[in-house]
N, C-alpha and C positions, 0 to 999 in steps of 0.2 A: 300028405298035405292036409286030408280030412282030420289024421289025428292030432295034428299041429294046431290047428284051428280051433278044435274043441277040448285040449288043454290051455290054448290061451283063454279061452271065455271061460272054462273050469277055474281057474284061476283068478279071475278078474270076480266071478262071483263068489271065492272065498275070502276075498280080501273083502269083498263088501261085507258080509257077516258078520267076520271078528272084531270088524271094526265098529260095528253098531251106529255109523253110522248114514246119510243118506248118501251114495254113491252111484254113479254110472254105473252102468250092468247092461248087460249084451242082450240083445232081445232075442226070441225062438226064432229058428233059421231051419232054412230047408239047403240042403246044398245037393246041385241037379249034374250029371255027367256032363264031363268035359265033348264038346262039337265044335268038328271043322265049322268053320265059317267064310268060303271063299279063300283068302291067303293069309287067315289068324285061326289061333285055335280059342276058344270061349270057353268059360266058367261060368253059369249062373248059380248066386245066391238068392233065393229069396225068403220073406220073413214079414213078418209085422211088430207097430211097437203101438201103447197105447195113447191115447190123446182127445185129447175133450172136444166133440162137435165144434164147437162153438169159441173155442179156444185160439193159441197159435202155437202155432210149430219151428222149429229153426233147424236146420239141417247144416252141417259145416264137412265139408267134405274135399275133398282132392280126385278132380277127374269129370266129367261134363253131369249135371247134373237135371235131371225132367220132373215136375212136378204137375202133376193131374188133380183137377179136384173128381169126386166120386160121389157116389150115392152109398155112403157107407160109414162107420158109426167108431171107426179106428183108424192106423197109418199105417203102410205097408209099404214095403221094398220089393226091388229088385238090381242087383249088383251083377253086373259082368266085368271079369277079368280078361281081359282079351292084349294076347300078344302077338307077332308075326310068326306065319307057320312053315317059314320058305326057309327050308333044308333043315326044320324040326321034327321028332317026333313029339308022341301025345308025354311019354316021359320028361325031353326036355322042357316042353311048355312049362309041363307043369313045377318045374324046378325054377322056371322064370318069374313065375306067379307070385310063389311067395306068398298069399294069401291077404290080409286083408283084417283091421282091425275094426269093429261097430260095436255101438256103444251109445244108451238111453237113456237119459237124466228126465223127469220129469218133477214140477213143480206149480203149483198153484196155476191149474189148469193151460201149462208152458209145457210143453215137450222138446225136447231136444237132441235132434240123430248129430253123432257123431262118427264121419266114415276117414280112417287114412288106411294107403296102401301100406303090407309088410316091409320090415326092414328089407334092401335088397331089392326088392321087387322090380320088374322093369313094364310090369300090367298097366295097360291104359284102365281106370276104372269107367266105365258106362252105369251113371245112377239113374233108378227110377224111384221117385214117392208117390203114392198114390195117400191121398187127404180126403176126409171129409168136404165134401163142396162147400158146406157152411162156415168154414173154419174163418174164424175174426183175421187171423193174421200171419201169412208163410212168409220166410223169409227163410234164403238161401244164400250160405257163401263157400266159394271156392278158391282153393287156389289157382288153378288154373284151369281151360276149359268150357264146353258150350253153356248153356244154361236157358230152359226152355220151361214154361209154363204157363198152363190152359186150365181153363175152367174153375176157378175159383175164386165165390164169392165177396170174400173181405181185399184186403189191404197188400198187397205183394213187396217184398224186400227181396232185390237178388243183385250180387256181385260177384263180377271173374276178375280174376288179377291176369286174365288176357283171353278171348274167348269172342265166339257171337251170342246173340243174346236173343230169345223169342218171349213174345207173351201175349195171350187173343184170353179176350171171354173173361176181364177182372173186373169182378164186380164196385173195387172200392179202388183207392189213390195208389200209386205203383212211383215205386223209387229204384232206378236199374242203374248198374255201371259194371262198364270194364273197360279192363286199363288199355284192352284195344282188338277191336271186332265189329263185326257190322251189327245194326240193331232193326229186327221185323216188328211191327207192334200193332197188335191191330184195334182191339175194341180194350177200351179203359173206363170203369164208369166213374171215376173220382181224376182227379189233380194229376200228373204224370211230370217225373224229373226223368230224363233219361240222361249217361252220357258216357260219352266212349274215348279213348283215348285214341280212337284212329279207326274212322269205317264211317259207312253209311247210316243214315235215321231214314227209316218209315214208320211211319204212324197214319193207321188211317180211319180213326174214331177216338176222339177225348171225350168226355162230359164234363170239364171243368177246365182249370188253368193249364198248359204246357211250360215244360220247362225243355231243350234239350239243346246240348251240346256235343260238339266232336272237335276232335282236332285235327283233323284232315276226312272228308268224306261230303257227300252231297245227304241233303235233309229233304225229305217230302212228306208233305202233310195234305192230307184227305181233309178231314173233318175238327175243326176244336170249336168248342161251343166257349170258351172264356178266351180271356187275355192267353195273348202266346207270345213266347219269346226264344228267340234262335240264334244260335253261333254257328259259325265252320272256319276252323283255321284252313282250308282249301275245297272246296265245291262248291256246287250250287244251290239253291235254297228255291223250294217249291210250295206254296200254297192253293191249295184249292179252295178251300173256308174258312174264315174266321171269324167266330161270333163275337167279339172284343177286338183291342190295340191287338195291334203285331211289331212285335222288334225285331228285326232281323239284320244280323250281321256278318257279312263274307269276306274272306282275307282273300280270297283267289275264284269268284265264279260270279253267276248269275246270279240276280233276286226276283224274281218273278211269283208276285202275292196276284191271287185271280179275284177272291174276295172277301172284303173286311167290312165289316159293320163297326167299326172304329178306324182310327188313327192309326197309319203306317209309320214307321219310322226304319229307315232303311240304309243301311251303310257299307258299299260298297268298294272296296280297297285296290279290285282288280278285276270289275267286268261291269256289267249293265243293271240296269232296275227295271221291272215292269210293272206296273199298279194298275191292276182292271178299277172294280170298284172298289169306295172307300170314302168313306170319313173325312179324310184326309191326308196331305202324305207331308213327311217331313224326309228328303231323298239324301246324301252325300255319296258320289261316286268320284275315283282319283284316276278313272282310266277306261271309263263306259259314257256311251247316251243313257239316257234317262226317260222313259214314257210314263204318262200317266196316262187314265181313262176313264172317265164318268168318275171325277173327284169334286166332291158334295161339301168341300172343306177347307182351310187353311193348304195353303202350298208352299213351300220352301223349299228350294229342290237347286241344287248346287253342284256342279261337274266341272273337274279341272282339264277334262278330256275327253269329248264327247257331243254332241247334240243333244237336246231338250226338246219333246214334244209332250203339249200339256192340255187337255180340255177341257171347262169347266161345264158344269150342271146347272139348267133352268132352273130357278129358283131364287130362294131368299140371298143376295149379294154380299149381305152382311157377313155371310159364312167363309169368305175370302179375306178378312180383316185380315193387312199384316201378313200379303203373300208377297215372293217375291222368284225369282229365275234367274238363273246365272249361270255361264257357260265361261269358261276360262278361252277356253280353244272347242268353238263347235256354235252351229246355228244355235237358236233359240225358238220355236215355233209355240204359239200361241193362240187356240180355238176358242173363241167366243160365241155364244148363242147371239144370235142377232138381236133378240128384244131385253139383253140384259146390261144393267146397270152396274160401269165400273170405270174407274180414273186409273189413265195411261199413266206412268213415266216409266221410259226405258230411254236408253243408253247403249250406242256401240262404240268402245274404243280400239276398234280397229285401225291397227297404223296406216298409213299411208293413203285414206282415204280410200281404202278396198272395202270398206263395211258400207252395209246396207241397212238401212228399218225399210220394210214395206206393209202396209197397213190397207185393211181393205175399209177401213171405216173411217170417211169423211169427219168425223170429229175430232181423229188424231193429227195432231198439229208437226210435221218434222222439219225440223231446220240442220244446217249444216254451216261452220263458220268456218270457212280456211281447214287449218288441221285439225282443228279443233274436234270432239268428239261428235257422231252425230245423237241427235235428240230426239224425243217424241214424245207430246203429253199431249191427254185431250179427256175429256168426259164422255163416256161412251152412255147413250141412252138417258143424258142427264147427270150423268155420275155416279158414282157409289164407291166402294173402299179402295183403296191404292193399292195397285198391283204393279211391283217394279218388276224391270225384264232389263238385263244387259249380257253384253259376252265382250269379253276382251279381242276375240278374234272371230268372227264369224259373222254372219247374218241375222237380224229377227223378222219375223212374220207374227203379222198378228190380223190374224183370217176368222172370217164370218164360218161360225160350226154349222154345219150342212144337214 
């Protein structure tokens, strides 16, 4: 196998020669005795290739891939081959192995590892790079396989064509995907696109904008200091902070944002919304109640199925311009601060005279005609912006906030 190996790279640098011109070429490799490993037998390759500190690197490989930044002034490897060891020996292994082809292109402070498995082969390959910490720009693809990456200062580029996917400790904006895996993600200090074609999002530190998608999996989020925006074609969606707007949107779970220093906008397709604080919320759910809590802002919140509870903030009334609540099927509840200023009208068309408004505020006027819908408008406090409230089937309340 060793001599297999090193007529192919023998060969790969003869071609570059005669040719005269600039060409891939196999970098110096160290190759370490085959060890059991539990129930596989292992190969380690290792090696390094060169590359500019301050540079970027692209790795394109087949088999899970780990990139480390370093304190060091090169790039370096480490390859296992690793196959199943149950009812092999160390001869068959290595006849499974088939070996392994790498390969180093460098160009205008660009370097480029290139890893595929031998023809035949049936080796899981297990990749490691180790980079300079300073490096402007990594970026990694695979075809298939995990893909992991710490400590490194610049910009991060990494894809699986189906895999999990890690990444803590980047210093600059990170763009991840795979076609389907879960994604861990911890400290980002730029911009972050994540997205996966099926699995879970954690994220628990951005320094800028969020981007992240799945297509089936629940999303949680720690910390985003900018605008964030979220999808899930099935889970729940979790926020702890956010320093900007949040969009959030779920085909099948929860929306539960804890805190936004902007505007929520929240759409819900098969479960509930929850809104601590916030900006303001913009809701849509087709099959949940709706809460909100200490919302500082415009409100629009709309359930085909569900209950509505809502409370507004002490403060300038102005910032309610143009809200409105609506329940298709499900009460409507309404907290008002006692010394604040705001014009009723709401609406129950509750059939059959089963619907209720009850109002703890003497200024709200309700009336009831026959079948007729019942009604309720008043100026609370004097008045201020018009906040409509109805439900097709339910009850409203609109109660002094405590």
């Amino acid at each position: 196998m060793k001599k297999l190996a090193i007529i192919t790279l023998l060969a790969a640098l003869i071609a570059t020669i005669l040719s005269g011109q600039q060409q891939p070429v196999p970098p110096p490799f160290e190759q370490h005795p085959m060890v059991r490993e539990g129930a596989t037998w292992v190969q380690a390759t290792t090696g390094a290739f060169p590359c500019a500190i301050r540079g970027s690197v692209k790795v394109v490989a087949t088999g899970s891939v780990s990139v480390r930044g370093m304190s060091r002034d090169d790039c370096g490897f480490r390859i296992k081959q690793r196959v199943p060891a149950t009812g092999s020996s160390e001869a068959a292994a290595r006849s499974q192995m088939r070996g392994f082809e790498i390969l180093s292109r460098s160009a205008v402070e660009t370097s480029i590892l290139t890893i595929t498995p031998g023809e035949g082969s049936i080796a899981y390959l297990e990749i490691e790079i180790w980079v300079p910490y300073t490096m402007r720009e990594t970026s990694v693809n695979t075809r298939f396989g995990a893909l992991k990456a710490l400590a490194v200062e610049g910009s991060l580029k990494m894809e699986s064509g189906g895999g999990p996917v890690e990444a803590d400790k980047i210093g600059g904006s990170a763009i991840l995907r795979t076609a389907g895996g879960q994604m861990s993600i911890g400290s980002i200090g730029g911009a972050l696109h994540c997205y996966s074609g099926g699995g879970y999002i954690h994220v628990q530190r951005v320094t800028s904008e969020a981007w992240c998608d799945t297509a089936g999996g629940d999303i949680k989020i720690g910390e985003v200091t900018g605008p964030l925006h979220l999808t899930t074609g099935g889970g729940n969606i979790e926020v702890i902070k956010a320093g900007a707007n949040v969009s959030a949107r779920s085909l099948s779970g929860i929306i539960d944002i804890q805190d936004a220093a902007g505007i929520v906008t929240a759409v819900a397709r098969g479960g509930s919304i929850q809104i601590g604080n916030a900006k303001g919320a913009r809701c849509e759910a087709s099959g949940g109640a709706i809460k909100v809590r200490s919302q500082d802002g415009p409100l629009r919140l709309s359930t085909a199925i569900g209950n509505i509870l809502a409370a507004l903030v002490p403060g300038a009334a102005q910032r309610y311009e143009d809200s409105f609540l609506n329940s298709e099927s499900g009460d409507v509840t309404l907290l008002i601060p006692s010394a604040f200023g705001v014009t009723i009208a709401a609406m129950n068309e509750t059939p059959g005279m089963r619907g209720l408004i009850v109002s703890e505020f003497p200024e709200v006027r309700i009336t009831r005609d026959g079948m007729n819908p019942v009604r309720a408008e008043g100026a609370i406090n004097g008045g201020g912006p018009l906040l409509r409230v109805s439900t097709a089937s339910g009850n409203i309340f609109l109660k002094k906030q405590r």
